[in-house]
C-alpha positions, 0 to 999 in steps of 0.5 A, a space after each residue: 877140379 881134382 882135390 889138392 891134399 896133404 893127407 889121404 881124405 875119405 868120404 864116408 856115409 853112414 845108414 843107421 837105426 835112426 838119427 839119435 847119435 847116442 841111442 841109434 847104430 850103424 847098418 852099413 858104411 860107406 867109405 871112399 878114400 882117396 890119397 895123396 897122389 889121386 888114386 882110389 879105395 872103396 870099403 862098403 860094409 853092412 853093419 849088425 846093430 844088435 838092436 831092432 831097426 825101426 820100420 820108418 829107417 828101413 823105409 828110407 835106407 831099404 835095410 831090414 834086420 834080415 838082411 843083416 842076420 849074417 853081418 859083422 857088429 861093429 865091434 868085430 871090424 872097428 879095428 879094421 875101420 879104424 886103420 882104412 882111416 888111420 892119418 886121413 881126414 874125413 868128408 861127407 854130406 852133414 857129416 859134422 853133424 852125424 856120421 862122424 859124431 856117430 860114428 865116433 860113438 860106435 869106435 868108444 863102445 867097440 874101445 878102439 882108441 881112434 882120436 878123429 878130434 885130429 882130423 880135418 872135416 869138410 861137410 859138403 853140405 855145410 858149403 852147399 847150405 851157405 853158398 845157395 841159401 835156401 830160404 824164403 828170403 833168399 828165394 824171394 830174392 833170387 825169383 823177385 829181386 827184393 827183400 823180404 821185409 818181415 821175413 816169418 811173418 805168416 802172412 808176410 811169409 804167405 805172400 811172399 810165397 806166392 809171388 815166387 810161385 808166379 815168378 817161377 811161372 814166368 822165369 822157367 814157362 819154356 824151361 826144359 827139365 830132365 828127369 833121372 830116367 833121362 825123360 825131357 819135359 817142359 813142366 812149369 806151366 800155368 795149370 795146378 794139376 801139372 805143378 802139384 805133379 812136379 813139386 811132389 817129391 815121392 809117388 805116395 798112395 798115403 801120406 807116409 809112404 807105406 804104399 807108392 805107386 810104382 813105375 805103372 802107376 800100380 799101387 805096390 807096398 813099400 815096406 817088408 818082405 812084400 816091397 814093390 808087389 802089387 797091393 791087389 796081388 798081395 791080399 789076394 795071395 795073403 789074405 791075412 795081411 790085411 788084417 795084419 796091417 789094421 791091427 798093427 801100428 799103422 798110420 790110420 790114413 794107411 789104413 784107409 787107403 788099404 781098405 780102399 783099395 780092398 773094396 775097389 778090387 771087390 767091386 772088380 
């Protein structure tokens, strides 16, 4: 259904140092405008924030501080921002609750005089949240057809959840699933090896996500200049990374997990 406007409406998102609005800072916005009578704009831009980037926000967005040694600060193109979205209104996914108040934040500190109070917001997310609540209750309701009595009650809670589990084994037992590479599967069935595979959300080899497997099942890092190389060809080549990772700020289990597959390949 195409949108009905009075005034152009961009969609924006931002990537940032972390989710604190006042402390953290944009590396890259994303701004799709689309006016009055239909047609489109797009602006894409990285960001310098002129402070570190934490390794756990690079992870997630996959921007690290050397990718944007050569961007402009935010400073330098708020006035650029600031007429791309000049009379339009704004939209995004929880951007009430972040991108717009962040970005709010960076135009005060550049001192570009951009009153976004004026304008209409719509977060997707927000009509997303109350349309199909995802709740336990809501869950229960949907799979069991009743009402959750005593709703966060842990063992209320507890049993509740595991009658969804078996709703859901019934509901979705021939239930045809696509995945993003365009794969067909029948993948709800009654076997908890199958149905811890299709609930995980990553392909982690630890907890954190510093190492994952990759399309092979080839554990590779997931961070920094060695991203999607294969752990084994890495300590082979830098040898000297290893003891990198076990005398930096690593998650311990991490490090287990290196020093893992370290004595595998040693025993090749």
């Amino acid at each position: 259904m195409q949108l009905h406007l009075r005034n152009p409406i961009v969609f924006l998102d931002l990537e940032t140092t972390g989710v604190n609005i006042v402390s953290d800072r944009i590396v890259e916005i994303a701004l799709l405008k689309i006016n009055v009578d239909g047609s489109e704009e797009e602006k894409l831009m990285r960001i310098n924030p002129e402070m570190p980037i934490p390794l756990e926000a690079s992870l997630i967005h996959g921007i690290y501080e050397e990718d944007l040694k050569d961007a402009p600060t935010f400073k330098e193109v708020a006035k650029t921002l600031a007429k791309f979205l000049e009379g339009c209104d704004l939209a995004g996914f929880n951007s009430n609750r972040f991108d717009i108040p962040l970005l709010a934040e960076e135009f005060l500190r550049a001192d570009v005089d951009i009153d976004l109070k004026k304008r209409k917001f719509i977060d997707v997310q927000a009509i997303f949240h109350k349309m199909e609540k995802r709740t336990l209750a809501a869950a229960y309701k949907f799979y069991c057809n009743q009402d959750l009595v005593s709703a966060h009650s842990a063992m209320a809670d507890t049993k509740a959840t595991y009658e969804v589990l078996k709703a859901q084994l019934d509901m979705y037992k021939d239930a045809e699933f696509e995945d993003i590479r365009g794969k067909k599967s029948k993948p709800i069935v009654n076997d908890v090896d199958k149905l811890n595979e299709f609930s995980a959300y990553d392909r982690n080899v630890d907890f954190v996500g510093r190492i994952v497997y990759d399309e092979d099942g080839v554990p590779v890092f997931n961070f920094g200049k060695n991203k999607g190389v294969p752990v084994e060809k890495v300590l082979e080549e830098q040898p000297g990374y290893f003891g990198w990772i076990l005398n930096s700020e690593f998650p311990l289990y991490t490090k287990k997990v290196l020093t893992q597959l370290k004595l595998n390949m040693m025993k090749k």
